[in-house]
N, C-alpha and C positions, 0 to 999 in steps of 0.2 A: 410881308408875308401875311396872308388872311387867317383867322383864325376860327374854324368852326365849332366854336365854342359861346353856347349861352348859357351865362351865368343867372341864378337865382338862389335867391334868398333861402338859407336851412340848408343850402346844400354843400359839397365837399368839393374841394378843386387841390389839384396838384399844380402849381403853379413852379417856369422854371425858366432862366435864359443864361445865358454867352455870353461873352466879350466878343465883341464885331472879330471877324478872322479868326476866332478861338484863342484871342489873346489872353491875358492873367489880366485878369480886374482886381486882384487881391496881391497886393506885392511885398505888405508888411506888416508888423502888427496894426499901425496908425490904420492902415484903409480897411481891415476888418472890423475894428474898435468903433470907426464910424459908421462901417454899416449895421452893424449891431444898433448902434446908437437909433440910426433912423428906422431901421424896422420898428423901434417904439413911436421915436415920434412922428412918423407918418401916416398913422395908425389914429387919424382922426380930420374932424371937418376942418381944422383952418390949414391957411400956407406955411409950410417949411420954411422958417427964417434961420438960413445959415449962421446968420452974426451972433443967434442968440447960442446958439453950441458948439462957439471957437473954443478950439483947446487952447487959446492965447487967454480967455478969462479964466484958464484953470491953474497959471500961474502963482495967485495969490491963495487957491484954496490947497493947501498944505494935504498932501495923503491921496485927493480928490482924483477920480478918473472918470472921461468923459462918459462913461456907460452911466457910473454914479448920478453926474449931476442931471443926464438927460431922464433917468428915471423919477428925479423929484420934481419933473413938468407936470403940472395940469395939465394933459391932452383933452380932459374933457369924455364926447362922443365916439366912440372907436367903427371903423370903418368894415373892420372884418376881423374875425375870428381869428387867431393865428396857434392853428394846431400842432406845427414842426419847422424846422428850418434846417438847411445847411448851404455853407460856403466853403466852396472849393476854388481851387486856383484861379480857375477861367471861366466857372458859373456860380447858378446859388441854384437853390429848391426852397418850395415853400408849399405846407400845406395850409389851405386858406379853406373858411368856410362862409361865403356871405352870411352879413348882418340884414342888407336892404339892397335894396336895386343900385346897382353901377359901383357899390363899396369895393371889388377887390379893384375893377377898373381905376378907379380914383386913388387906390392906396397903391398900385402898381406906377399909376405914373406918375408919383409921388415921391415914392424910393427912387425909382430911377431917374426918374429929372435932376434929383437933389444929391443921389450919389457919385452923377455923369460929371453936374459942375465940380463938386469939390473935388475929382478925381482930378477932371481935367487941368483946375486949377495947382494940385497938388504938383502934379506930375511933368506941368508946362507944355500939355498939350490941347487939341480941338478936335470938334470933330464929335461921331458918335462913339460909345463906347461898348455898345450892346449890340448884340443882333440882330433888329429888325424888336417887331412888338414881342411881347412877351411870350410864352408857349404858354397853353391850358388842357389839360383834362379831367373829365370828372370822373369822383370816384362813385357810379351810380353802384354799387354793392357793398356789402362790408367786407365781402372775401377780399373785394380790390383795395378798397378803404386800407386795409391791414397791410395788404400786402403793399401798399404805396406807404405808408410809415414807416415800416423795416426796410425798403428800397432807401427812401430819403436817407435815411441815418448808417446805412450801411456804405453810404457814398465813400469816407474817408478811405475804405480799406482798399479803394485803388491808388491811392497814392505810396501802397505797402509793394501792392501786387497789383499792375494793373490788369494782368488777364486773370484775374481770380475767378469772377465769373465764369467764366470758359474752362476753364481748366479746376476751378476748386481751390479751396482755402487750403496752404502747403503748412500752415501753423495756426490754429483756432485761436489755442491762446494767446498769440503774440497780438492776431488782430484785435482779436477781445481788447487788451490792456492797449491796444493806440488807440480805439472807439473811445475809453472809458477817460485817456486823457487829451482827445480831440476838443479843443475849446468853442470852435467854431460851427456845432451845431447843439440843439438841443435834446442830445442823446442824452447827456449824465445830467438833464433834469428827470429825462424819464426813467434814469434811475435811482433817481432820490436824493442827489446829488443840491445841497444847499448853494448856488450861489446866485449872482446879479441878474447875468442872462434868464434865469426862469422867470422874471416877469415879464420876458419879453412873447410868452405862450400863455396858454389855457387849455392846461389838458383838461378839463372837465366839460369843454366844449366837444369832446368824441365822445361816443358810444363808449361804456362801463367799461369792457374788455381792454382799452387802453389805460386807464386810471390807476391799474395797479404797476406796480414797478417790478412785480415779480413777472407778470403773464406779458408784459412791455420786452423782459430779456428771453426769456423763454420763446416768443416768437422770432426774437433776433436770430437768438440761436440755432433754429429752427432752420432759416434761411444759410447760416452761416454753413450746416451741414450739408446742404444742398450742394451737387455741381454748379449749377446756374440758376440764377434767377430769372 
């Protein structure tokens, strides 16, 4: 699938893809935990070396989880920007902001090369595990900017209700409290939410208006009163 999309440097991208047939690429904790992991350390100029972040050397370190030790790598130079993310059953989203020419391309085939083997490997299968090259759009405004951040992170509340959208949110605050304890994106960083996954973003790579954790829920909410997005 071609994708009409030129990336450059300072700018904003919504970056997103599939499990090939719209399969679950996500099946248990272990295969989210690694991609967590690799969203950091891909997230730079050298090769992904799978052996160095087996969870089989994490036997001896007592307490230790793979997020942990991948965070205390030297990555070095970082490829691109990483303003949001979320993982769902049978995609991801990622808001990405080039650093330099070809950085998200390089950080895209990256993550996916390296979570395709270990999936494969895991799972005892072959084959592709994605849809075709990745999706891209840019967010050339901040109205869009915004409203593609509160998209991203409002992803989990389909798996409450999947025709929310369409229809309207049938309970605010139930969604609210599954967003708030949704581990798999970085929502309850942007709500101030102390844990591991927050160094895997830079929220001070967006525009002010995202920065704060209050005007962050308040546009959530915003969206959540909406019929549709």
């Amino acid at each position: 699938m071609s994708r009409n999309v030129t990336f450059a440097p300072g700018c904003y991208y919504h970056i997103y893809n599939r499990g090939t047939e719209k399969r679950d690429i996500f099946l248990n904790k272990d295969n989210h935990e690694r991609f967590l992991g690799l969203i950091y350390i891909c997230n730079n100029e050298e090769p992904v070396r799978l052996e160095n972040i087996s969870s089989k050397s994490l036997e001896s370190q007592q307490g230790s989880t793979l997020l942990k030790r991948i965070l205390k790598c030297n990555r070095g130079k970082t490829l691109v920007e990483i303003c949001a993310f979320c993982l769902m059953p049978n995609h991801f989203h990622f808001i990405l902001r080039e650093k330099e020419e070809g950085g998200i391309s390089k950080f895209m085939q990256k993550i996916m090369t390296a979570y395709t083997m270990y999936f494969n490997k895991k799972h005892n299968r072959s084959g592709a595990l994605f849809q075709g090259k990745f999706k891209a759009t840019l967010a050339n405004t901040d109205n869009y900017l915004k409203y593609l951040i509160s998209y991203v992170h409002l992803n989990p509340v389909k798996l409450l209700d999947p025709l929310w959208k369409e229809n309207g949110i049938k309970d605010k605050e139930e969604a609210e409290n599954y967003l708030n304890t949704y581990r798999y994106s970085s929502y309850q960083d942007y709500c101030g939410m102390k844990r591991l996954e927050g160094a895997l973003i830079d929220k001070t790579s967006l525009p002010e208006y995202f920065q704060s954790d209050y005007t962050f829920q308040i546009a959530v909410t915003e969206w959540l009163n909406y019929n549709q997005i």
